[in-house]
C-alpha positions in Angstrom: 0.0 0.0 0.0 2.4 2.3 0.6 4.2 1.9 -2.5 0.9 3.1 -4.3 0.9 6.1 -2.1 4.7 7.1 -2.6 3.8 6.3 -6.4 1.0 8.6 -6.9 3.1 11.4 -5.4 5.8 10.8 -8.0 3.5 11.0 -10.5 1.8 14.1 -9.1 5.3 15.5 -8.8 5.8 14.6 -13.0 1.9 16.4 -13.1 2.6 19.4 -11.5 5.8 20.0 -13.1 4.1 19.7 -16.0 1.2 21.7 -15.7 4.0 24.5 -14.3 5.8 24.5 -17.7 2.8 24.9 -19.5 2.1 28.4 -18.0 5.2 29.3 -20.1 5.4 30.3 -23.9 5.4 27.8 -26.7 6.4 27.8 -29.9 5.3 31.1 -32.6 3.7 32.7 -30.1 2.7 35.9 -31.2 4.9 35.2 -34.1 2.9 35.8 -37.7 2.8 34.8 -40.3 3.7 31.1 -39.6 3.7 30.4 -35.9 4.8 27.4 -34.8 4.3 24.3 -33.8 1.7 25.1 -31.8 -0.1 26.1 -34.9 1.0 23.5 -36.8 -1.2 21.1 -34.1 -4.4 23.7 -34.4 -4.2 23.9 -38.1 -4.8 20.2 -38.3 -7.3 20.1 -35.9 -8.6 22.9 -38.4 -8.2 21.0 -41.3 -9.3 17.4 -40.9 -12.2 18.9 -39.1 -13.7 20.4 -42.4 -12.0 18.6 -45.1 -12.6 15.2 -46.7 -9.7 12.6 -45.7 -8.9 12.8 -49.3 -8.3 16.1 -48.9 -6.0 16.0 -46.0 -2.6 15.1 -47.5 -3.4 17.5 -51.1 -2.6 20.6 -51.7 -5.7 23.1 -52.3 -7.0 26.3 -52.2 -8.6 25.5 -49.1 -5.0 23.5 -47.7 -2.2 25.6 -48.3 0.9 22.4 -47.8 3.1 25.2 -47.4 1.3 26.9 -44.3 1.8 23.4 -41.8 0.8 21.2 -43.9 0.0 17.9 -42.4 3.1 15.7 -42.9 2.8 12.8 -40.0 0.8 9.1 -40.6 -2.3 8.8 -40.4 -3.0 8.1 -36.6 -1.5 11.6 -36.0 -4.7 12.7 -38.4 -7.1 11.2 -36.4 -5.9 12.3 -33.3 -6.1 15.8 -34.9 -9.9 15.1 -36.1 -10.5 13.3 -32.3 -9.1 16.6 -30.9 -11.4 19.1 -33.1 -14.6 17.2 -32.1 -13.9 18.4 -28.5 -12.7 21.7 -29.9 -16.0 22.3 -32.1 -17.6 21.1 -28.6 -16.5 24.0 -26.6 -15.7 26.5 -28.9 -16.0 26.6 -32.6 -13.9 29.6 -33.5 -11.0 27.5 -32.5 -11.4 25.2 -35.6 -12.7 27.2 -38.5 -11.4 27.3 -41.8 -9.3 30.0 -42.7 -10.4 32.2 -40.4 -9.0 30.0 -37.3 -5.5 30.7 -38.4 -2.9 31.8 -36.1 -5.7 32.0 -33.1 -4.5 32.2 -29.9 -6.6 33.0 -26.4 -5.7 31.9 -22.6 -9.0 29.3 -23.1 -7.4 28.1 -26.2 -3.9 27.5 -24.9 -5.4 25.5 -21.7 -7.4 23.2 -24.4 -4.0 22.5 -26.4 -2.1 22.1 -23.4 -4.9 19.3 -22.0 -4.8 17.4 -24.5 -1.2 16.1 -24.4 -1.2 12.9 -23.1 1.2 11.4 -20.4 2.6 7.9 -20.3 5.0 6.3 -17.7 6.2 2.5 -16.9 7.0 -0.1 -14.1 9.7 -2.4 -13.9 9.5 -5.6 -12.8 13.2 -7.1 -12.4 13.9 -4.1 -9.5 13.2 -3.2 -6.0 9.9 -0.9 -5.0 12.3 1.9 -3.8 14.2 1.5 -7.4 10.6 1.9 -9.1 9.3 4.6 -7.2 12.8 6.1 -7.9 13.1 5.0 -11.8 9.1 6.8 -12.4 10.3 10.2 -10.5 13.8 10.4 -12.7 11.9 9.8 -15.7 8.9 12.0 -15.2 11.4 14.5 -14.6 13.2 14.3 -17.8 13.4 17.9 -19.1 13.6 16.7 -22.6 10.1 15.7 -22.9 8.5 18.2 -20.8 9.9 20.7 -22.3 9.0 20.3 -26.0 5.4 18.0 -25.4 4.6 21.0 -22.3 6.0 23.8 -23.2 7.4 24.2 -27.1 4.2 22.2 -27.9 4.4 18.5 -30.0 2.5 15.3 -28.9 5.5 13.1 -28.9 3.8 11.8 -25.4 2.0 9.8 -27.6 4.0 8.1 -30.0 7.0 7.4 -27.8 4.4 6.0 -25.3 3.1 3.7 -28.0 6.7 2.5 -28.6 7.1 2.2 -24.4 3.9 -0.4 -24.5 5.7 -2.0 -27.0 8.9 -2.6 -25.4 7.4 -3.7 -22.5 5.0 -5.9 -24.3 7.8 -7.6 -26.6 9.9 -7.9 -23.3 7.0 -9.6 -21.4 6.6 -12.2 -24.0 3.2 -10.4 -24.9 4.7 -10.0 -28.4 1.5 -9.7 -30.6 0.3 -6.8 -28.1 3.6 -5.1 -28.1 4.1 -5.5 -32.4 0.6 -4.1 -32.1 1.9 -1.0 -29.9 4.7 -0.6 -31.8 2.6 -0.4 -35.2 0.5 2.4 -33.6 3.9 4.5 -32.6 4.8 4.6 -36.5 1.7 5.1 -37.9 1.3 8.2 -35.1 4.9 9.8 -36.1 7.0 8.1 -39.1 10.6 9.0 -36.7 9.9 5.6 -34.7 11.5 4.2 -37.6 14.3 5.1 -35.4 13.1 2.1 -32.9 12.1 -0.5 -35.9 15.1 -2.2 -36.2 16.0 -3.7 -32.9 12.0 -4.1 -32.5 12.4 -6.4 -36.0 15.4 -8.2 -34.9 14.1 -8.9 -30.9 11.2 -10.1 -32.8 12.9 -12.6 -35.3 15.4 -13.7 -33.0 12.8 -14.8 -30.9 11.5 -16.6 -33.5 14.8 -18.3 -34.1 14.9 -19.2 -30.6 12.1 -21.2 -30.7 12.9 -22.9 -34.1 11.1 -22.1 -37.8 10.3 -25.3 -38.2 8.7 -25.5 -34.8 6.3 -22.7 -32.6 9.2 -19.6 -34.1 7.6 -20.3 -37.1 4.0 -19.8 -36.1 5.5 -17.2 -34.1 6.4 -15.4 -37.2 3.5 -16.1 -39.0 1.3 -14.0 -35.8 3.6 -11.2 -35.9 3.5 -10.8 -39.7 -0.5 -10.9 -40.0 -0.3 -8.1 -36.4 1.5 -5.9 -38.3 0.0 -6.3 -41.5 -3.8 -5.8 -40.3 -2.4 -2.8 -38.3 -1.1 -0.8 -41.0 -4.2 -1.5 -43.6 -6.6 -0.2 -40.6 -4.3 2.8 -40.4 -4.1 3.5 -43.8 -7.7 1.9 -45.4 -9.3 5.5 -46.0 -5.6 6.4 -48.3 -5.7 3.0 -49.9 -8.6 3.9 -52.0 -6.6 5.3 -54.8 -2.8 5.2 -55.7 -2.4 8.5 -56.3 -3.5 9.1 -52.4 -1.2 6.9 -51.3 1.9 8.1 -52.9 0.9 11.9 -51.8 0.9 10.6 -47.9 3.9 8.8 -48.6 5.4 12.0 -50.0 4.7 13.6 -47.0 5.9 11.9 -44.7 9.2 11.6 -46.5 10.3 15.0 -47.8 13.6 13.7 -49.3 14.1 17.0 -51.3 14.4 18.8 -48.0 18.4 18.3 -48.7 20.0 16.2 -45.7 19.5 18.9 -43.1 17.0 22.0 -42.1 18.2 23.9 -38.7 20.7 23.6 -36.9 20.6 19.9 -35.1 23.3 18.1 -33.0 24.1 15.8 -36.1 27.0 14.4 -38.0 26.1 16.1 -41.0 25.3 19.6 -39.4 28.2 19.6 -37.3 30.7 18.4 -40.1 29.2 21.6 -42.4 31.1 23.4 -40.5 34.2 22.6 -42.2 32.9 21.1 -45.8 29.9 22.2 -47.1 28.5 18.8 -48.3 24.9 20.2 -49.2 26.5 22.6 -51.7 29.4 20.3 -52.5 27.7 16.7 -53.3 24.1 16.0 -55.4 21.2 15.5 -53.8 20.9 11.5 -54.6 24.7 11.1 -53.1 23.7 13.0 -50.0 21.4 10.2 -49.7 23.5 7.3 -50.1 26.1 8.5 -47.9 23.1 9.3 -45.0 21.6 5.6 -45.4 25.4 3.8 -45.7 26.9 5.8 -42.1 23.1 4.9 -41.0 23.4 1.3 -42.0 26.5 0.1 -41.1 26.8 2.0 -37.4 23.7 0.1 -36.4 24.6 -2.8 -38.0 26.7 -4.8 -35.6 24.2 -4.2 -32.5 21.2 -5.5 -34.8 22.9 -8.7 -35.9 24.4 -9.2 -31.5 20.4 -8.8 -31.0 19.4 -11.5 -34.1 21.5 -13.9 -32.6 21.5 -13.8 -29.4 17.9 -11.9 -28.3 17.3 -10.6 -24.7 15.4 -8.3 -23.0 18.2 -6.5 -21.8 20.3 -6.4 -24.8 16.8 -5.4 -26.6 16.9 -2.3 -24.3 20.6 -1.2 -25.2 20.3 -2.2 -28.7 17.3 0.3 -29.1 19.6 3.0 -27.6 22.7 2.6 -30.0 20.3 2.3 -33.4 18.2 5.1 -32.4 21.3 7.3 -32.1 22.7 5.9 -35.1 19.6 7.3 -37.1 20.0 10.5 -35.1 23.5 11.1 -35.6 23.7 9.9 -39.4 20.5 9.7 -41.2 18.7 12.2 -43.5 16.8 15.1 -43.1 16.5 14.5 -38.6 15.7 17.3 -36.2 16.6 18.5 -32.9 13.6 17.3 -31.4 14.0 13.6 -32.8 16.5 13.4 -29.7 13.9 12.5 -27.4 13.7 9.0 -29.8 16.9 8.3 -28.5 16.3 9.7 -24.6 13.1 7.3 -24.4 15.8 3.9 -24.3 17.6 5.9 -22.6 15.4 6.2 -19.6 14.4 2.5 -20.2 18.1 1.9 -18.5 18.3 4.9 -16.2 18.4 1.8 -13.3 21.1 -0.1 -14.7 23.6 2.5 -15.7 22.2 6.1 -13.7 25.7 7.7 -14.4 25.7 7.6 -18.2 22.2 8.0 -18.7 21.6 11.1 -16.4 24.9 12.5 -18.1 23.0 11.4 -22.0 19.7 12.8 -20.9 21.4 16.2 -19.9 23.6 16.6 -23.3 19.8 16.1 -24.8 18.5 18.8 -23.5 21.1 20.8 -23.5 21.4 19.9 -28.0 17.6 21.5 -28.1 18.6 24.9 -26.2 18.7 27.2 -29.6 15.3 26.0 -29.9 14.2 26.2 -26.2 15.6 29.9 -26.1 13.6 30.9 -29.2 10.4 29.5 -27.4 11.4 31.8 -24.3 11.6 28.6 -22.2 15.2 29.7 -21.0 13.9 29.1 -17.2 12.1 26.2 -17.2 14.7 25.2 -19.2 17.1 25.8 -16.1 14.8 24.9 -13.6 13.7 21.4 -14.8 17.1 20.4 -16.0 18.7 21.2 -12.1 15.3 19.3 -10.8 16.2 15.9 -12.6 20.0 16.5 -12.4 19.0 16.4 -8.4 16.7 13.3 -8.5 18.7 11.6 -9.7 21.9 12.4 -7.8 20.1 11.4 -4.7 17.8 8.4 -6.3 20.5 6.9 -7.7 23.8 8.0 -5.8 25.2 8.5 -9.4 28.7 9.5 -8.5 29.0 6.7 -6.6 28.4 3.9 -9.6 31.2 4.4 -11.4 33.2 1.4 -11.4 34.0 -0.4 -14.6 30.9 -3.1 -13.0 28.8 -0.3 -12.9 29.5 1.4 -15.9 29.0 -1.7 -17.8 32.5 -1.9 -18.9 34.6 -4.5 -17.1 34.4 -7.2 -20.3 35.9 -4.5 -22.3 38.2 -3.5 -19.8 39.0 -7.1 -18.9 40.1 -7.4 -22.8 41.5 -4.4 -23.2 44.2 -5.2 -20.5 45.8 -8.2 -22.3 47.7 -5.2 -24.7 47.6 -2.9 -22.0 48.1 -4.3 -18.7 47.9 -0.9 -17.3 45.0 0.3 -18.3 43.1 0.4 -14.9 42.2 4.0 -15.3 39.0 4.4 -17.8 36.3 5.0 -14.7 38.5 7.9 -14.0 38.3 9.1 -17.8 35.0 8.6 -17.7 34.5 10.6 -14.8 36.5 13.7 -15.5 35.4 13.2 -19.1 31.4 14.3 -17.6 33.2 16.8 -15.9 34.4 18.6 -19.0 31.1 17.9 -20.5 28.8 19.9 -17.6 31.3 22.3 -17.7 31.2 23.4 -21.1 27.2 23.0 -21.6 27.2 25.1 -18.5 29.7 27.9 -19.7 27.8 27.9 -23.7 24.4 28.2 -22.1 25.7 31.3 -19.8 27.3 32.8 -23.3 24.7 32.1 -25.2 21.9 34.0 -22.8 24.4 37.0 -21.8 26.4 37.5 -24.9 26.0 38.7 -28.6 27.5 36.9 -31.4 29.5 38.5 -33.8 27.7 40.2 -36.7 29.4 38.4 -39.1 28.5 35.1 -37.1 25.1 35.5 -36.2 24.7 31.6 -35.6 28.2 30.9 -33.7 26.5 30.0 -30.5 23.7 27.4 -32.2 26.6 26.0 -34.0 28.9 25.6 -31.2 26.0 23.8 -29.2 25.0 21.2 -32.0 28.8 20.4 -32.0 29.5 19.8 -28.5 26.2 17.9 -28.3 27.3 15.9 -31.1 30.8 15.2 -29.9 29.0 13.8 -26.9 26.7 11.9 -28.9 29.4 10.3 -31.1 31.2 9.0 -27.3 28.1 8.0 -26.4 27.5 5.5 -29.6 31.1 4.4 -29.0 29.8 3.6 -25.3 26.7 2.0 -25.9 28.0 -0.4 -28.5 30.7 -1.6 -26.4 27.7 -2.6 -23.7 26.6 -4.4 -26.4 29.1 -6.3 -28.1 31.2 -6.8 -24.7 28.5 -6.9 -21.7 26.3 -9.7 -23.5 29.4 -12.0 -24.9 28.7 -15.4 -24.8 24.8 -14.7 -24.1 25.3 -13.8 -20.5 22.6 -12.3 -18.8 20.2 -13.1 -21.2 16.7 -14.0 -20.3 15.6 -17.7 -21.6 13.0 -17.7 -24.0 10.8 -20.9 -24.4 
C-alpha cells in the first residue's frame, strides 16, 4: 500500500511540473505569419475537421501544404480530427477554416495544453524503492516536458506507444507489443528510429524457438499483427494510388536536402568545415546518409538477431536510435527524445551515463528552447532531474567499470595494455568537462551577442559539442553491447 501512495506522489510531482511549464510560452507565439508548432497542431485540428480525408494530405486552395501542412501518418490525423470534435464542442472559433489561423486565447492555450497525453512504466526485475525512484527520474526528464509542455508537440503519444511496445515484446506479450509498436509509427513516421531492434528482438525470438517448430507460427502472428495494423491505419488512403503516394510523399520529404536547422548531427556539425549540401548532389547525399546509418547500427542489430534478450533489446534500441540520429537524412533536434526514451528505459542499470546522455539532450535543443522563451524552465527542470537523480541513484557513486557496464571490455583491453586500470576515472572527468562546457555555452549564449558576421556561432557551437557527446556516447553503448552480452550472458531464456 504504501508503494501506491509514494507512487501517486511521484506521478503528481511529474503532473505538476508539468502543468507549471505549460504556464510558459510555446512555440510562434505571437509570431505571424507562420507560428509554430503550436499552430502546426491547431491547423490540423482545423483542417481534418472540415476537409474530406482525401483532402488532407493535397494541396488546395482550401490547404495551403506550405502553411503546416500535415506531414505525419495517419493516426496523427485522427488524433487531430479526435481533438477538433472536442474543440468544435467547446468553442468553434478555434477550428474554423481560414479564419481560425494563427488564433490564440488563454482558453485556447489551456485546451491544447490538455490534451497532451502522459505515459509512464513499471519495472519488474527491481526493488519498489528503485521503481518509485526510476518513475520520478523519468517523469522529470526535461527533454520531454519541455517540447510536449512547453514548445508544444504530442511526442507523449507516439514514444508511449513505442514504451507499451517494449514492454509488451519484453513480457513475452509479443503480438500486443508488435501491435503497440505499429500504432507508434503510424502516429509519427521517426519511430523508424526504434524499428530495427524491435524487428530483430522479434525474429530472434522466433529463431529461438525454431522455424520449423512454434518460431515459425510465431512469425506467421507477428507478420498478420502488423499487416492488419497498417491496412486499418491506412484503409481510407488506400482507396486510390495516387493518395497513397501523396501521404507517402509527405511523410518523407527527401528534397528537403539532408538537413534543415541547426541539429546536434553528424552532417550539421561536419558543415562546418565542408559544405556537403553545396558540394555533393542531392541522390549522393542520400546514399552517404543511409550507408553511415546502416552500417553503425549494424553490428548491435545482428548481436540482437543472434543472441535476443530483453536486456540487450533495451541497449540495442539506444545505439540504433542514435545511429539514425546522428547519421540519417533530413533529422531534427527534437528527434532526440527518440533516443532519450531507451535511454530512460536503462536509467536503473547505468544512472551515471544515462543522467549524463539525458542532460547533453537537452542541453542539444537549447537554440530551440531559447527561441520559445523557455530559457527558465529550461534551467529549472534540467537542475530538478539533475537532483533526482543524484540522490535516487547516488550516481557519483556507480562508477566502477561493474557499474559502468565496462569490465568485459576493460578485462580485454588489459591483455595489450596491462595498465590500463584507469577508464572509470576518464570517464569521470570526461562528464566533468562535459557539464562544464554546456554550462559555460548556455551562460554565453543568454548574456552574450554573437558576432555580426556570425550570427549563428553559438547554435553551432552547441549542435557540436552535443554531437561530440553523442558520437562517445555511440562508442559507449555499442561496447555494452558487443562486450557486456558476450557469450549470451545475462540473457533472459526464452521458451
Amino acid at each position: 500500500m504504501e508503494k501506491w501512495h509514494l507512487m501517486t506522489i511521484v506521478v503528481l510531482i511529474g503532473l505538476t511540473v508539468r502543468w507549471t511549464v505549460s504556464l510558459n510560452s510555446y512555440s510562434g507565439a505571437g509570431k505571424p505569419p507562420m507560428f509554430g508548432d503550436y499552430e502546426a497542431q491547431r491547423h490540423w485540428q482545423e483542417i481534418t475537421f472540415n476537409l474530406p480525408v482525401k483532402q488532407w494530405y493535397f494541396n488546395s486552395s482550401d490547404n495551403n501544404l506550405q502553411y503546416w501542412g500535415l506531414d505525419y501518418p495517419p493516426l496523427t490525423a485522427y488524433h487531430s480530427l479526435l481533438c477538433a470534435y472536442v474543440a468544435k464542442f467547446i468553442n468553434p472559433d478555434w477550428i474554423e477554416l481560414h479564419s481560425s489561423r494563427g488564433y490564440e486565447s488563454q482558453a485556447h492555450k489551456l485546451f491544447m495544453r490538455t490534451t497532451v497525453v502522459l505515459y509512464c512504466c513499471c519495472l519488474k526485475e527491481i526493488s519498489t524503492k528503485k521503481k518509485i525512484a526510476n518513475a520520478l527520474c523519468i517523469l522529470l526528464y526535461p527533454g520531454l516536458i519541455l517540447i510536449d509542455y512547453g514548445h508544444f508537440q504530442y511526442n507523449s503519444v507516439s514514444l508511449g506507444f513505442a514504451l507499451w511496445g517494449v514492454l509488451g515484446v519484453s513480457c513475452d506479450w509479443d503480438l500486443l507489443g508488435s501491435l503497440a509498436f505499429c500504432l507508434a509509427i503510424n502516429y509519427k513516421q521517426m519511430e523508424l528510429y526504434h524499428s530495427l531492434p524491435f524487428f530483430c528482438f522479434l525474429l530472434g525470438k522466433c529463431f529461438k524457438k525454431g522455424l520449423k517448430g512454434k518460431g515459425f507460427v510465431l512469425l506467421i502472428k507477428l507478420a498478420c499483427t502488423v499487416v492488419a495494423s497498417f491496412i486499418l491505419c491506412w484503409l481510407p488512403f488506400f482507396t486510390e494510388r495516387e493518395q497513397t503516394l501523396q501521404v507517402l510523399r509527405r511523410l518523407f520529404p527527401v528534397d528537403r536536402g539532408l538537413f534543415e536547422d541547426k541539429v546536434a548531427n553528424i552532417w550539421c556539425s561536419f558543415s562546418v568545415f565542408l559544405k556537403i549540401k553545396d558540394i555533393l548532389p542531392h541522390h549522393i547525399q542520400i546514399i552517404i546518409s543511409f550507408c553511415f546509418t546502416f552500417l553503425s547500427l549494424l553490428p548491435a542489430c545482428i548481436k540482437l538477431t543472434l543472441q535476443p534478450s530483453p536486456k540487450g533489446f533495451r541497449f540495442t534500441l539506444v545505439s540504433c536510435a542514435l545511429s539514425f540520429f546522428l547519421f540519417s537524412f533530413q533529422v531534427h533536434e527534437k528527434s532526440i527524445l527518440l533516443v532519450s526514451l531507451p535511454v530512460c528505459l536503462v536509467l536503473s542499470e547505468i544512472p551515471f551515463m544515462s543522467t549524463w546522455f539525458l542532460l547533453v539532450s537537452t542541453f542539444s535543443m537549447l537554440p530551440l528552447l531559447l527561441k520559445d522563451e523557455l530559457l527558465m524552465p529550461s534551467v529549472v527542470t534540467t537542475m530538478a532531474f539533475f537532483i533526482a537523480c543524484a540522490i535516487s541513484f547516488s550516481i557519483f557513486e556507480k562508477t566502477s567499470e561493474e557499474e559502468l557496464h565496462l569490465k568485459s571490455f576493460s578485462i580485454s583491453l588489459r591483455k595489450y595494455l596491462p595498465c590500463f586500470t584507469f577508464l572509470p576515472r576518464i570517464i569521470q572527468y570526461l562528464f566533468l568537462i562535459s557539464v562544464i562546457t554546456m554550462v559555460l555555452l548556455t551562460l554565453i549564449t543568454v548574456t552574450l551577442e554573437p558576432p555580426q558576421k556570425l550570427p549563428d556561432l553559438f547554435s553551432v557551437l552547441i549542435c557540436f559539442v552535443s554531437c561530440l557527446n553523442f558520437l562517445f556516447f555511440l562508442v559507449y553503448f555499442n561496447i555494452i553491447i558487443m562486450w557486456d552480452f558476450k557469450n549470451g550472458r545475462n540473457q533472459k531464456k526464452i521458451n
